[in-house]
C-alpha positions as semicolon CSV with decimal commas, in nm:
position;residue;x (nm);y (nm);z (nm)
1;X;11,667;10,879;6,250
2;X;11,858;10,937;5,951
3;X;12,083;10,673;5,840
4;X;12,144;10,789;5,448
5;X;12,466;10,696;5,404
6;X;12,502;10,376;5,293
7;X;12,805;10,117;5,374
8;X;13,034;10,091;5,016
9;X;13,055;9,771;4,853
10;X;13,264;9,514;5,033
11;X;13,572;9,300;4,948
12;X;13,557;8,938;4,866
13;X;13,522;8,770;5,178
14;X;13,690;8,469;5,041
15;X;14,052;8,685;5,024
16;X;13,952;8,822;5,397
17;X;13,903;8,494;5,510
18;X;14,233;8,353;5,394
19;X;14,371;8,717;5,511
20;X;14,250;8,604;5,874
21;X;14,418;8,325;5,865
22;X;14,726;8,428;5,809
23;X;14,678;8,744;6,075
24;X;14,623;8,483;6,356
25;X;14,892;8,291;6,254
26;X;15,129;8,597;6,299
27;X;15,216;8,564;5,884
28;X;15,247;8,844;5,622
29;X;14,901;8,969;5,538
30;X;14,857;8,953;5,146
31;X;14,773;9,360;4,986
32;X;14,428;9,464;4,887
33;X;14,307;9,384;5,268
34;X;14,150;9,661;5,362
35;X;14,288;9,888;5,624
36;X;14,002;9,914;5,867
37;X;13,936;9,567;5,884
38;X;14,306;9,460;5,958
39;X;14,322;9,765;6,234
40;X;14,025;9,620;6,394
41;X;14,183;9,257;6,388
42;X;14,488;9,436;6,568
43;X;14,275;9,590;6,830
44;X;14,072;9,275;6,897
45;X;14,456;9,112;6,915
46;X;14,567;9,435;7,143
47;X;14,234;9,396;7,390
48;X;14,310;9,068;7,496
49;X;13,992;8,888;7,270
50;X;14,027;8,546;7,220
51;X;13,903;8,440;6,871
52;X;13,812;8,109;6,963
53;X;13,562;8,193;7,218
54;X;13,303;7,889;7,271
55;X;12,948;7,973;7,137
56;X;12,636;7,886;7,386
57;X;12,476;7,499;7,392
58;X;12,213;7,479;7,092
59;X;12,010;7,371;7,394
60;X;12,101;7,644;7,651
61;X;11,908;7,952;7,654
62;X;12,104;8,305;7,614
63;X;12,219;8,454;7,969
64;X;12,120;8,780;7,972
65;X;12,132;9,031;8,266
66;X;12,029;9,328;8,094
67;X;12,040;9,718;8,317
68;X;11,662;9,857;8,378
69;X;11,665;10,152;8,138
70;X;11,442;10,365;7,924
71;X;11,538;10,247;7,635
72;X;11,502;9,898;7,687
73;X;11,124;9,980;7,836
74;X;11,052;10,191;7,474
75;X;11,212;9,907;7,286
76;X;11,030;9,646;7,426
77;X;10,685;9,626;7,282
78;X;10,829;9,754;6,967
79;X;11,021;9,484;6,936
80;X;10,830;9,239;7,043
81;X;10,574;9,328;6,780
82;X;10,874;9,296;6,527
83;X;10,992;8,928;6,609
84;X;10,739;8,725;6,448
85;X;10,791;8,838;6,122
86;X;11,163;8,628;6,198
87;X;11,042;8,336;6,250
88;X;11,211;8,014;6,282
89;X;11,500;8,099;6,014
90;X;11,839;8,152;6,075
91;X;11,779;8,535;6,216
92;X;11,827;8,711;6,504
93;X;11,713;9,057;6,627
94;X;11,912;9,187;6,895
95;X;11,944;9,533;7,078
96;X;12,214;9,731;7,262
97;X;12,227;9,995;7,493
98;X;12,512;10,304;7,425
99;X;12,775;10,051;7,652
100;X;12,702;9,803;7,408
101;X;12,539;9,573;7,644
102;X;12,247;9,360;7,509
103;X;11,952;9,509;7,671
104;X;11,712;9,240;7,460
105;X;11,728;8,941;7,192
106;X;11,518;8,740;6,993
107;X;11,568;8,465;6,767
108;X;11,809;8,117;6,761
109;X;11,993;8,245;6,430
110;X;12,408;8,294;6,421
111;X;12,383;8,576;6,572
112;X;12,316;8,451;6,925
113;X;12,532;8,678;7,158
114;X;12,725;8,739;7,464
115;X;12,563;8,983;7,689
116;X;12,835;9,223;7,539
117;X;12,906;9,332;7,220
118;X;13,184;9,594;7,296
119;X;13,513;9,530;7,096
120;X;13,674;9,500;7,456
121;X;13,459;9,184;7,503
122;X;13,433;9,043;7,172
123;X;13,651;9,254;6,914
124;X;13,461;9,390;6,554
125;X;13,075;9,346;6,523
126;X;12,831;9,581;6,346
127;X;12,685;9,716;6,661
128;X;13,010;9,851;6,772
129;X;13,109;9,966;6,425
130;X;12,736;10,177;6,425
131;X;12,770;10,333;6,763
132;X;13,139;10,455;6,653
133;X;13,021;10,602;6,332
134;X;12,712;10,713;6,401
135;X;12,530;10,575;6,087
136;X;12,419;10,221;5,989
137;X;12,707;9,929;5,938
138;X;12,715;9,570;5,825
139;X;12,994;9,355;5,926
140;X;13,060;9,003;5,770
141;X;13,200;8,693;5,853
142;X;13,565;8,646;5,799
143;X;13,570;9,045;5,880
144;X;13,461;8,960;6,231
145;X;13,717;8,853;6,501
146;X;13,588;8,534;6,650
147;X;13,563;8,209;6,504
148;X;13,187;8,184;6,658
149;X;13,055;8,440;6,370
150;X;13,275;8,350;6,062
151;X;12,935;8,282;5,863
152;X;12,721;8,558;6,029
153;X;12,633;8,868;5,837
154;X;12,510;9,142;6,093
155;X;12,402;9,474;6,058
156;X;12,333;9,759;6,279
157;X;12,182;10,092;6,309
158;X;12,201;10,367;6,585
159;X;11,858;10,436;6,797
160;X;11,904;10,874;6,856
161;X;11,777;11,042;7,170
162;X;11,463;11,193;6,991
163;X;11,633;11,559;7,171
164;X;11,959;11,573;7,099
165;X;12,013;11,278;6,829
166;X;12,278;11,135;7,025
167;X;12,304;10,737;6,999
168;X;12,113;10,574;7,246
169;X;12,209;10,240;7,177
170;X;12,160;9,965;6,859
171;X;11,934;9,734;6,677
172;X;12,109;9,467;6,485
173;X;11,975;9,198;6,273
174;X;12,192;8,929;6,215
175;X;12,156;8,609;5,943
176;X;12,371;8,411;5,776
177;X;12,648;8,459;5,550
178;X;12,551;8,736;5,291
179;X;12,657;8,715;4,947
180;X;12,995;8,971;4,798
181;X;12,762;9,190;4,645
182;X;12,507;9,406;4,770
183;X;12,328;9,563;5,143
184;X;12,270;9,347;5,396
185;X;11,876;9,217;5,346
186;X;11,804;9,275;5,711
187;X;11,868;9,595;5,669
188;X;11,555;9,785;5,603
189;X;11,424;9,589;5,906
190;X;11,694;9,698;6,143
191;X;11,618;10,063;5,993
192;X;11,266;10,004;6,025
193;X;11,257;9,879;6,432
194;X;11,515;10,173;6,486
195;X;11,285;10,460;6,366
196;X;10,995;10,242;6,563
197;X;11,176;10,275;6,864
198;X;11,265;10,628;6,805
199;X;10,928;10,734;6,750
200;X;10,817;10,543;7,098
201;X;11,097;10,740;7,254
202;X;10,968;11,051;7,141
203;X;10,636;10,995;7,269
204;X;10,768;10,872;7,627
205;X;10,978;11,188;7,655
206;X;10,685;11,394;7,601
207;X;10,493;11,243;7,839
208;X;10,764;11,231;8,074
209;X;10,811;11,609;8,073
210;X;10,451;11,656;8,212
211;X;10,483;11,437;8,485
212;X;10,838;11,640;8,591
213;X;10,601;11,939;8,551
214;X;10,375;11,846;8,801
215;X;10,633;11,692;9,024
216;X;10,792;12,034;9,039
217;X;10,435;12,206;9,089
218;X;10,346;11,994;9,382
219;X;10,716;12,027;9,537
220;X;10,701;12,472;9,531
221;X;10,328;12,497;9,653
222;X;10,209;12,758;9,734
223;X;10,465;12,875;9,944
224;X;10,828;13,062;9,822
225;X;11,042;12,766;9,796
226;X;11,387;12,701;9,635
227;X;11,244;12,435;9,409
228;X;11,428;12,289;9,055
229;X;11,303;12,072;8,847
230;X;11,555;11,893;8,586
231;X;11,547;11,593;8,341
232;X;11,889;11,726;8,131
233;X;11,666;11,882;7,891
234;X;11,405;12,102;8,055
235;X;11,445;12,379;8,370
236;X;11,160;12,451;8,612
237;X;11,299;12,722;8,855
238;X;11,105;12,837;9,114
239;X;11,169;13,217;9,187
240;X;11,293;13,128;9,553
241;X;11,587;12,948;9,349
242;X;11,664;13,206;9,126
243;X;11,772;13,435;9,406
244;X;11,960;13,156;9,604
245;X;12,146;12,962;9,324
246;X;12,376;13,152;9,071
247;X;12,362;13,021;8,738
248;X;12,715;12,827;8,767
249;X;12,543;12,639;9,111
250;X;12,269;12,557;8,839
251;X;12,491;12,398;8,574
252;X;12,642;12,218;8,842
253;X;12,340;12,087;9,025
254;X;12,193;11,947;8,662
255;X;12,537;11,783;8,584
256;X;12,505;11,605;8,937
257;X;12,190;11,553;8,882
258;X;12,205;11,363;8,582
259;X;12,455;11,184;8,657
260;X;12,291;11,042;9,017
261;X;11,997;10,955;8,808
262;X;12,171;10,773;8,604
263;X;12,350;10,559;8,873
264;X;12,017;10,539;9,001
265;X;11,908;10,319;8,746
266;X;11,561;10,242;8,632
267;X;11,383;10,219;8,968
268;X;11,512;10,556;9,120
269;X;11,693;10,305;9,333
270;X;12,050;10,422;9,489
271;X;12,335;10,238;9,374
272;X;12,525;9,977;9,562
273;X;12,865;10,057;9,712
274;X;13,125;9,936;9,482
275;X;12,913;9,998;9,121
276;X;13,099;10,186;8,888
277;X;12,788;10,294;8,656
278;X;12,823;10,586;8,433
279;X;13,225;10,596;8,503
280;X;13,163;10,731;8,857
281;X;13,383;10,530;9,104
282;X;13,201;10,484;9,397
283;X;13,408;10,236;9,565
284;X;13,496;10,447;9,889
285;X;13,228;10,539;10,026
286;X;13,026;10,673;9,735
287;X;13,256;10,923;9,615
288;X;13,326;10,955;9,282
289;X;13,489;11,245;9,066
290;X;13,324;11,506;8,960
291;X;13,298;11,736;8,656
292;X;13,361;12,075;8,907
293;X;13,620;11,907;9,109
294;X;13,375;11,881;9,355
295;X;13,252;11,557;9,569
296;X;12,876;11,508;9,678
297;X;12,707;11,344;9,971
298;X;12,422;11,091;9,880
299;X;12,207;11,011;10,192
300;X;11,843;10,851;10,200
301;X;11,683;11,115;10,484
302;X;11,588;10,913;10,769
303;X;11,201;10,983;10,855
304;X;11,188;11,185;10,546
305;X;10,890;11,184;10,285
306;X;10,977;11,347;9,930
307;X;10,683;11,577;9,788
308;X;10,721;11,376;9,474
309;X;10,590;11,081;9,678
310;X;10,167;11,111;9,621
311;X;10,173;11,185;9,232
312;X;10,401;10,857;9,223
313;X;10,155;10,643;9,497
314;X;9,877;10,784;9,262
315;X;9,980;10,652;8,929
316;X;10,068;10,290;9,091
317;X;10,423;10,343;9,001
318;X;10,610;10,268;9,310
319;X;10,545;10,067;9,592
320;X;10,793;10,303;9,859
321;X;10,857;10,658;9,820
322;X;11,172;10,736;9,636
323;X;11,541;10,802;9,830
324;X;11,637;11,167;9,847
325;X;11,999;11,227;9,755
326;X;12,167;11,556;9,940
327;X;12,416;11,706;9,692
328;X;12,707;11,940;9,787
329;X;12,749;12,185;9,551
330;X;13,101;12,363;9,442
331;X;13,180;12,629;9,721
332;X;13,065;12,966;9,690
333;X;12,653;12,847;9,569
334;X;12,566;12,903;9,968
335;X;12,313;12,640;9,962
336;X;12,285;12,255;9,962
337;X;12,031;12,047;9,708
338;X;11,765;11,735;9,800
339;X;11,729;11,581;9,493
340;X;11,452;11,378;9,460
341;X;11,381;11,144;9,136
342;X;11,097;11,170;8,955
343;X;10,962;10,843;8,806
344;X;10,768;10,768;8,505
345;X;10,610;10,401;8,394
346;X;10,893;10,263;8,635
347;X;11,177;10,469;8,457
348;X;11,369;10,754;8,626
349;X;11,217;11,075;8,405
350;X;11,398;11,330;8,616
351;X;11,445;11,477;8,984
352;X;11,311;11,760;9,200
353;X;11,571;11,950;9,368
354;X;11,485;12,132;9,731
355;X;11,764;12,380;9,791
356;X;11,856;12,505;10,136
357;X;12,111;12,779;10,253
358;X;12,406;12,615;10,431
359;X;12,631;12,833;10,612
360;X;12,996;12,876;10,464
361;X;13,232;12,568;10,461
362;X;13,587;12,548;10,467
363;X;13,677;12,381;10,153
364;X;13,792;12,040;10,201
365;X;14,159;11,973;10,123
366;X;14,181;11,818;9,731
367;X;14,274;11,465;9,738
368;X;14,605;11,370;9,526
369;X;14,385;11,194;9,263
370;X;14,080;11,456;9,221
371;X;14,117;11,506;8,844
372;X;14,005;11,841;8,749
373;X;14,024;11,778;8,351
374;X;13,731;11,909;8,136
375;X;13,511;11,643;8,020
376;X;13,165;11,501;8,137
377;X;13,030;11,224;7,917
378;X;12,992;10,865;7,957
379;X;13,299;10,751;7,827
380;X;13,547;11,033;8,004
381;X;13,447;10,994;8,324
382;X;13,450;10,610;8,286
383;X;13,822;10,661;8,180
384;X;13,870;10,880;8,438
385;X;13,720;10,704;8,752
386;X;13,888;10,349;8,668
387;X;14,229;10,590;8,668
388;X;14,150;10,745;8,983
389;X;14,066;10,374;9,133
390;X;14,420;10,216;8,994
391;X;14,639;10,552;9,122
392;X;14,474;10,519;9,462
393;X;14,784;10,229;9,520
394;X;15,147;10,264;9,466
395;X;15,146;10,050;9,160
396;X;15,186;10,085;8,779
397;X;14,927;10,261;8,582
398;X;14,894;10,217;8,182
399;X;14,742;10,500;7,994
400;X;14,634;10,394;7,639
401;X;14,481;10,600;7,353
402;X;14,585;10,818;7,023
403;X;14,775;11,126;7,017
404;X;14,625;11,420;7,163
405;X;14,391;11,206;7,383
406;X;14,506;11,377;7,749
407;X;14,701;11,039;7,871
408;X;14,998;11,310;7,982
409;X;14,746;11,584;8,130
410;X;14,572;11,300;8,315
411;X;14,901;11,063;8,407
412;X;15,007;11,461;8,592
413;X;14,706;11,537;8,781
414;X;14,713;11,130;8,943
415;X;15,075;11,188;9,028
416;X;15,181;11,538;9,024
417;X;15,506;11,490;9,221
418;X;15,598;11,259;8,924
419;X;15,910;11,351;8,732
420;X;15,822;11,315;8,317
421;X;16,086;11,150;8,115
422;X;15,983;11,130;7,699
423;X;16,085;10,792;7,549
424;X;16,086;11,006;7,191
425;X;16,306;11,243;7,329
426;X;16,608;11,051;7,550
427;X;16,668;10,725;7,673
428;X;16,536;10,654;8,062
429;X;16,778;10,450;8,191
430;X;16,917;10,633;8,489
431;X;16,524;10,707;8,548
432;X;16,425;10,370;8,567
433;X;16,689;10,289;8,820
434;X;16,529;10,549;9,086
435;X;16,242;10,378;9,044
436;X;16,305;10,082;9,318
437;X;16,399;10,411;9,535
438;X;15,996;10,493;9,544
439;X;16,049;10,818;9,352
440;X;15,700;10,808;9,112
441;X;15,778;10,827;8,714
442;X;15,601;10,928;8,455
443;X;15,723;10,734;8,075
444;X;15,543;10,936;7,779
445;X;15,535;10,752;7,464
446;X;15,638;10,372;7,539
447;X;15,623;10,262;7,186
448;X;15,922;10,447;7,126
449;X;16,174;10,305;7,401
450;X;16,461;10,209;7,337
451;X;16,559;9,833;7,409
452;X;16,780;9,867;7,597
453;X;16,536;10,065;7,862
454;X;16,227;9,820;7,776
455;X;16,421;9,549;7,825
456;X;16,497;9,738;8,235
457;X;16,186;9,769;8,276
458;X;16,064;9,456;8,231
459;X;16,332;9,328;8,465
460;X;16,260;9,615;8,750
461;X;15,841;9,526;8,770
462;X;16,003;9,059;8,743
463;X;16,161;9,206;9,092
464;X;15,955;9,496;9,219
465;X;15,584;9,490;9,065
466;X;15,463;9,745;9,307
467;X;15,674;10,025;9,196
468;X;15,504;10,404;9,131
469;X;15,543;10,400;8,713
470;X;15,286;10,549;8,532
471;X;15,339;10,476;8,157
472;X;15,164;10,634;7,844
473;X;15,151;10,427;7,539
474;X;15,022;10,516;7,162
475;X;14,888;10,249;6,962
476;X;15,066;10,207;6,604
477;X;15,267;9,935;6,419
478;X;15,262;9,602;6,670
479;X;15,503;9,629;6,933
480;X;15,844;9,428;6,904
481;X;15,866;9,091;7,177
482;X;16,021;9,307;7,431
483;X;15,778;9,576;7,435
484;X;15,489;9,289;7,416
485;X;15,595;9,180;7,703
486;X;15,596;9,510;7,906
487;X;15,265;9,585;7,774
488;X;15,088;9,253;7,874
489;X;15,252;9,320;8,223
490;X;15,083;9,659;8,272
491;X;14,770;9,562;8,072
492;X;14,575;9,465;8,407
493;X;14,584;9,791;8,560
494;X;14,551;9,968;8,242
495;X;14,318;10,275;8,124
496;X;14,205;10,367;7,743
497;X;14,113;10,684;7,696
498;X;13,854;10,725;7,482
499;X;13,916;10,965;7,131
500;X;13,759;11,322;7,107
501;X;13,533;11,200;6,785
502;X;13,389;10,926;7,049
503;X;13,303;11,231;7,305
504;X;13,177;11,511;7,107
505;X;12,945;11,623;7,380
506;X;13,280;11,730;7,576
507;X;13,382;11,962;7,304
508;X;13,197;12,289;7,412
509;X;13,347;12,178;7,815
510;X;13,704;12,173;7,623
511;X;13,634;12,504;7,420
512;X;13,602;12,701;7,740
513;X;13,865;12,517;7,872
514;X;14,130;12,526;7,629
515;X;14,051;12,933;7,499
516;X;14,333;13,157;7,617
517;X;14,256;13,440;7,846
518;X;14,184;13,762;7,594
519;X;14,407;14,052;7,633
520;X;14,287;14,373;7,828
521;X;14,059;14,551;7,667
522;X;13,920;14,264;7,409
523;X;13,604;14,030;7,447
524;X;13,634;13,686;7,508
525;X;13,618;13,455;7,270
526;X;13,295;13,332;7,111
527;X;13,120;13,111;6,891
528;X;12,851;13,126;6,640
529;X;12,612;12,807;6,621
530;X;12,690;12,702;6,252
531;X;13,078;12,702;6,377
532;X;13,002;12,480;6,687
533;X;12,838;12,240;6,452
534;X;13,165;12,211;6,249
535;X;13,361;12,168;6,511
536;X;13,145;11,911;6,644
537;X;13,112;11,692;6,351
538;X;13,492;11,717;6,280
539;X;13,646;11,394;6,357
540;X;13,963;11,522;6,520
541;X;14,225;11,295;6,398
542;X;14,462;11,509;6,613
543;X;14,228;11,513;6,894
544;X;14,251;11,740;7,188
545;X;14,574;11,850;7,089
546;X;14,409;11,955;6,782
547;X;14,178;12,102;6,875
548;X;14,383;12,274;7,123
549;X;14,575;12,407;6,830
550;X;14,316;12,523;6,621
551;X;14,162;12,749;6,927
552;X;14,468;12,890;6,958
553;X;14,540;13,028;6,633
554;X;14,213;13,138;6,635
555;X;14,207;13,326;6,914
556;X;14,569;13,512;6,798
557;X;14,402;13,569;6,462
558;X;14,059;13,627;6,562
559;X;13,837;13,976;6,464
560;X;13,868;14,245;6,682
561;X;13,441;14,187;6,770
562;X;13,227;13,925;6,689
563;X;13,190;13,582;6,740
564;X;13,390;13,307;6,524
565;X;13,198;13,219;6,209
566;X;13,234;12,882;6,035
567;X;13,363;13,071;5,777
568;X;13,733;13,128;5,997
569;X;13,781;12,802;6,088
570;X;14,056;12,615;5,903
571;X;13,948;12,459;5,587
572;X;13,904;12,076;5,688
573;X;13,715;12,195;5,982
574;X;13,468;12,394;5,787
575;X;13,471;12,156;5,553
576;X;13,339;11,870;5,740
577;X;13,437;11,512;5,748
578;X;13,477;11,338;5,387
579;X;13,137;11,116;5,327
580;X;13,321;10,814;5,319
581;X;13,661;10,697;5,516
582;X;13,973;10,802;5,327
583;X;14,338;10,659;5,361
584;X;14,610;10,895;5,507
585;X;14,742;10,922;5,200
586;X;14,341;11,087;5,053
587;X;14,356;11,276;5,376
588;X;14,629;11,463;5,340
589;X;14,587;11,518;4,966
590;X;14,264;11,582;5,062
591;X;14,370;11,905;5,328
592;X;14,657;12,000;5,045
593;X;14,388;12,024;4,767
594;X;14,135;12,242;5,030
595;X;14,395;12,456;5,154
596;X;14,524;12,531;4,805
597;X;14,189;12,622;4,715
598;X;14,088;12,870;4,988
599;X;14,403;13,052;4,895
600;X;14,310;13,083;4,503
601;X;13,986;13,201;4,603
602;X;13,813;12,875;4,516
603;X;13,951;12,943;4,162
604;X;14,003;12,587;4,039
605;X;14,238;12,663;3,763
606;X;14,471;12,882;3,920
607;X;14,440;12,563;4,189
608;X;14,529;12,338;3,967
609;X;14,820;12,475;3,827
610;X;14,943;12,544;4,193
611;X;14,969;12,177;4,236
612;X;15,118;12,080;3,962
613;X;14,816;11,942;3,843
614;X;14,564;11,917;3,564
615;X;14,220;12,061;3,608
616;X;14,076;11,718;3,462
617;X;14,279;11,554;3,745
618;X;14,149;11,828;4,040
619;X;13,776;11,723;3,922
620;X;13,824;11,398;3,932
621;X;13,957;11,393;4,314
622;X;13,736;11,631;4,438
623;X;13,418;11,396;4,284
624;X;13,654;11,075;4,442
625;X;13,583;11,283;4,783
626;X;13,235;11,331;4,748
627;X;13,183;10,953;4,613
C-alpha cells in the first residue's frame, strides 16, 4: 500500500459552508470556492441526491446487508482487533468494498452510514473521493453534500489487491469536525488498518493458490484429461488442454470464468435470476453480455459430483458439493468447459475447468442489443448490461458521460437501424417529428439543442413516452429550465458511462482494439512495458477518443521495427499525470510548456524565450507542477 501523496491544505470551511448555502439555494457562488468541490456539489445535484436525507434513530442500530466477499472475510478480524482502540468517542471505522458498499462498521460517531457510500447514493464522501483517485482523501463537512455530515471529517484510504494493486475497496475513519489546518488525525489509523488488511490479503491469496493447486491435481489424475485451473492470476493447464483449447479459447474461458465466480459470490453459490452482480444482466434467463460477443449456458449437472468435491468435504468447508457451471465458448474453440469453483475458508478462490469436444455449432443469430465494444471491467460491463436491459423496450434511452466516453459507439450497436442527427451540428426538428412515426433516433450531444427542438421534445415524450429516442448527453455548465426538464424525463431509464481513468484495466482490450490494421509488409503494432505503464497511469481527459487519437498517430509515425517506447509517446503521456490536480487553465499551460520543451531539446532557455517567457518564470511553473 502506498499512499505518499498527501491531500493539500484545505480552504476555510467557514467560506464553503456559506458557499453551500448559497449553491442549494440556486444563488451566485462567491470566487475562491474551489472547483472540485463545487463540481461535486453539481453532480450530487445532477444524480438526483437529496441533501437533506434523514440520519438513523440514535437508538436504531445501522442496517447493513453487506455481499459475502473476500475482502470483507480478510478485513474482519483485522478490524475487529482495531475497534477498541475507538472507543466510546465520537469515531467511526467503516469499510467499503470497490462498489462502495459498506461491507463492515464500527463505532456510534458522525460517521454512521447508509449501506452505500457511492456519490449516486449519497453525493461527495472520502471513500468515493479515494477509490476515484487511487490515493488517500479527507473530505470535510460543509464540503460534503448532505446535511447529515456537515460536522463530520472523514478520511479514506484504498485497500490494493496484494497482485495487481488495484483498489479493492476502502477503510475510512470518520470523527468530528477537523480543524482548517492540518491532516485528518484518523489518518495514520485508516493507513494503518489498510496496510493490515493488505498484508492479511496477501497471506490468504497465497494460501489460496495451493488449495487451486491441488484442486486442479485431483481433477487431471492420472489419466489425460482437458483440465484448467484458474483464479485470474495463476494457469494450471493440463497437457490434454493444451492440444484441445487454442490460446484465444483460453483467454476467453478465464474472462468467463472470473466473471461467473464473481456472480457466484462468496459461497460458490449460483446467482439468482434477475441479479445484476458484476454488470452482467441476467434478467432473461441468465444471459448476460459478454466480453467476446459470446453468451454462456450456466447449468447445475443433475446427478453430477465435481472432483473438487472431497478436498472441500475434507477441510469442513462446505456442507454440499459445489454447482458446476457449463460455459460455451466463442465458436471455433471445438470444445465446451465445466467449471467448477474452488473454495477456500468459505470464499470462492478459483474454479476447475473440465473441457470436452463438442461437435461444430451453427452460430446463433446476434441479438439486436449484443454489444460487441471492447471493455471488461466492473464498471463497463455494469454500464453496458443496464443499456442492454433499457434497449430491450421501445422506449427512450439516456446515455451520460464525458467526451470520448463511447455513448455514440454504444447508443449504434443498441439501435443500429437508428438514423444519427448531431445537436452541435443542425437543428432536429424535422427529426423529431418522425419520431411518433416509430422510426428509432439517435440525438448526439443534448446539451447543445437548440430551444426550439428541446422545447419538441419535451412535448413529443408529454404525448408519446414510449417513443424509440436514444439521446447522448455531456455533462458541463447546468442545463437551462427547458433542457432540465428533458433530462429529469429521461433520467429513469438513463446509463452513465463510466470515464477511461475509472477503467484502466480496459486500456490494453482498447489498444488492440482501436490499432489500425498495419500495411503489407510491416509488423503490427507493439508495446514496450514502460510505455503501457504510461499509458495506463495517464488520466485521459479526452478519454477513448484520446486515446484513440494518440494510437493513431502513432501507428502513422511509428519505426519501421520495434515496439513503441515510452520515449514516442506524446509528451503529457510520457510525462505522467501532474502530482497534484491542476485547473484547465495549468493544464494546458502545462502541455504548451512540455511540448515546447521536447522541441528545444529540453533546452530551457531556448524554451523560454519560445514562449515569450523568462527563464525565472519557466522555473517557477515547472516547480508549481511538481508542488
Amino acid at each position: 500500500m502506498t499512499t505518499a501523496e498527501h491531500p493539500t491544505a484545505r480552504p476555510a470551511l467557514a467560506p464553503l459552508r456559506r458557499a453551500r448555502e448559497l449553491f442549494l439555494l440556486g444563488r451566485q457562488l462567491p470566487d475562491g470556492i474551489p472547483e472540485d468541490v463545487v463540481a461535486a456539489w453539481r453532480r450530487a445535484r445532477f444524480l438526483g441526491v437529496r441533501h437533506d436525507v434523514p440520519g438513523p434513530a440514535a437508538d436504531a442500530p445501522i442496517p447493513l446487508r453487506a455481499p459475502r466477499s473476500p475482502l470483507l472475510d480478510a478485513a474482519r478480524p483485522v478490524l475487529e482487533r482495531i475497534a477498541p482502540v475507538l472507543g466510546t468517542g465520537q469515531t467511526s471505522l467503516i469499510l467499503t468494498d470497490e462498489r462502495l458498499r459498506v461491507l463492515w462498521t464500527s463505532g456510534r460517531g458522525p460517521g454512521e452510514c447508509c449501506a452505500d457510500l457511492s456519490e449516486r447514493a449519497v453525493g461527495h464522501n472520502s471513500a468515493a473521493l479515494a477509490l476515484h483517485t487511487h490515493r488517500r482523501a479527507e473530505v470535510h463537512g460543509p464540503e460534503h453534500f448532505l446535511d447529515l455530515w456537515q460536522d463530520v471529517s472523514a478520511v479514506s484510504v484504498p485497500v490494493r489487491a496484494p497482485e495487481t494493486g488495484q483498489p479493492l475497496g476502502t477503510v475510512t475513519v470518520a470523527t468530528g469536525l477537523c480543524g482548517d489546518r492540518g491532516p485528518h488525525p484518523g489518518a495514520p489509523l485508516a493507513e494503518a488498518a489498510a496496510g493490515a488488511v493488505e498484508t492479511e490479503l496477501l497471506a490468504r491469496s497465497r494460501a489460496a493458490e495451493r488449495v487451486l493447486l491441488d484442486a486442479y491435481l485431483r481433477a487431471a489424475g492420472e489419466q489425460d484429461r482437458a483440465v484448467v485451473g484458474l483464479d485470474g492470476r495463476n494457469r494450471f493447464v493440463s497437457r490434454a488442454a493444451e492440444r484441445l483449447l487454442p490460446p484465444e479459447g483460453l483467454e476467453a474461458l478465464e474472462r468467463e470464468a472470473v466473471a461467473l465466480l464473481r456472480e457466484a459470490g462468496g459461497d460458490g453459490r449460483p446467482p439468482e435470476r434477475g441479479s445484476d452482480a458484476v454488470g452482467r444482466s441476467s434478467g432473461r434467463g441468465g444471459e448476460g453480455v459478454e466480453p467476446t460477443g459470446q453468451r454462456s449456458e450456466r447449468v447445475e449437472p443433475t446427478g453430477q459430483r465435481s472432483d473438487t468435491d472431497d478436498g472441500s468435504r475434507r477441510q469442513g468447508l462446505d456442507a454440499a458439493p459445489p454447482p458446476s457451471y457449463r460455459v460455451r465458448l466463442p465458436d471455433g474453440t471445438g470444445c465446451t468447459a465445466f467449471l467448477t469453483p474452488v473454495t477456500h475458508v468459505g470464499s470462492v478462490v478459483g474454479a476447475v475447468a473440465v473441457l470436452e469436444p463438442t461437435p461444430p455449432a451453427t452460430p446463433a443469430p446476434v441479438a439486436r442489443t449484443e454489444v460487441r465494444l471492447a471493455g471488461r471491467s466492473v464498471p463497463w460491463r455494469h454500464a453496458v448490461g443496464r443499456a442492454v436491459e433499457l434497449a430491450r423496450s421501445p422506449e427512450p434511452v439516456l446515455l451520460v458521460g464525458e467526451r470520448g466516453t463511447g455513448k455514440t459507439s454504444l447508443a449504434l450497436e443498441l439501435v443500429p437501424d437508428a438514423l444519427a442527427v448531431d445537436a452541435a451540428q443542425c437543428e432536429a426538428g424535422d427529426r423529431i417529428r418522425e419520431l411518433a412515426d416509430g422510426r428509432p433516433l439517435l440525438i448526439r450531444h443534448a446539451e447543445r439543442l437548440a430551444a426550439s427542438d428541446t422545447a419538441a421534445l419535451n412535448t413529443l415524450l408529454a404525448s408519446h413516452p414510449g417513443v424509440p429516442l436514444l439521446v447522448t448527453h455531456t455533462p458541463g455548465s447546468p442545463p437551462g429550465p427547458c433542457l432540465q426538464r428533458l433530462l429529469d424525463s429521461l433520467s429513469a431509464r438513463s446509463v452513465t458511462l463510466p470515464a477511461l481513468r475509472e477503467r484502466p484495466e480496459d486500456l490494453r482490450e482498447l489498444l488492440t482494439a482501436l490499432t489500425p490494421r498495419p500495411a503489407p509488409g510491416r509488423p503490427p503494432l507493439t508495446w514496450t512495458l514502460d510505455a503501457l505503464r504510461a499509458l495506463e497511469q495517464y488520466p485521459w481527459p479526452g478519454n477513448v477518443t484520446e486515446l484513440a487519437h494518440v494510437v493513431r498517430a502513432l501507428a502513422e509515425h511509428r519505426r519501421s521495427t520495434g515496439p513503441i517506447r515510452r520515449t514516442e509517446l506524446p509528451d503529457p503521456v510520457r510525462e505522467g499525470p501532474a502530482p497534484r490536480p491542476l485547473s484547465p487553465m495549468e493544464i494546458a499551460e502545462r502541455a504548451a510548456i512540455l511540448d515546447a520543451l521536447h522541441l528545444h531539446g529540453g533546452n530551457k532557455a531556448r524554451t523560454a524565450a519560445a514562449l515569450g517567457i523568462g527563464r525565472a518564470t519557466l522555473y517557477r511553473k515547472l516547480r508549481g507542477y511538481r508542488a
